[in-house]
C-alpha positions in Angstrom: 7.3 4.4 -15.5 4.8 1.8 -15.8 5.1 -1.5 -13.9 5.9 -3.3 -16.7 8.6 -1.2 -18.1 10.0 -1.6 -14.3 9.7 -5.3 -14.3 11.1 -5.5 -17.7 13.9 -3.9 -16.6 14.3 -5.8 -13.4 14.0 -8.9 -14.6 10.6 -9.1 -12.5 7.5 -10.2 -12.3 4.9 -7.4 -12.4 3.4 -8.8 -9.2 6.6 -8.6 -7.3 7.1 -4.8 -8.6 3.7 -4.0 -7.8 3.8 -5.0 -3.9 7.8 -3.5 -3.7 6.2 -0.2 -5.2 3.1 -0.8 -2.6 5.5 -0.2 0.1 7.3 2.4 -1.2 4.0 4.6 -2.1 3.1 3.9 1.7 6.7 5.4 2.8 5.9 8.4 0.5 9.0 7.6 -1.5 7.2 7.3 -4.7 4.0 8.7 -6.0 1.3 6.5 -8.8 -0.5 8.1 -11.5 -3.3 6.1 -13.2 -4.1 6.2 -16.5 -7.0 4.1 -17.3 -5.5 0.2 -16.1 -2.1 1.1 -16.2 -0.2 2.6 -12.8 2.8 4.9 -13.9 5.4 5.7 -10.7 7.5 8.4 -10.6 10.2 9.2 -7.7 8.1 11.5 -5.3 9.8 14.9 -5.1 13.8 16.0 -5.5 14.6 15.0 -2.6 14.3 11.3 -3.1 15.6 11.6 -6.5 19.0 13.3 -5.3 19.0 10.4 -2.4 18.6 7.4 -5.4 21.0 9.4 -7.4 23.6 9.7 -4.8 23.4 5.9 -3.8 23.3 5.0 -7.2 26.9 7.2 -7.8 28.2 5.4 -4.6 27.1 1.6 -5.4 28.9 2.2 -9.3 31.8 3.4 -8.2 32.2 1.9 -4.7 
């Protein structure tokens, strides 16, 4: 997804999504793809994705 679309989403700023995904790039959690200005991030492998999925599950039905 793009920053924007994440910020949209979030109810963001673009700024704040783009120093949260920072981190999370750094921690190897997520992984950019540029495409001429525009950053797109994607979850990094399956294993994170299974993780967000599974606390996602829990938080919704907790």
């Amino acid at each position: 997804m793009s920053v924007r679309a994440i910020a949209d989403g979030l109810g963001m700023t673009e700024s704040a999504v783009s120093h949260q995904l920072r981190g999370l790039r750094q921690m190897h959690l997520v992984r950019a793809r540029k495409a001429g200005r525009q950053v797109f991030y994607a979850l990094d492998d399956d294993h994170v994705s299974r993780l967000f999925t599974l606390g996602l599950d829990h938080v919704q039905h907790g």
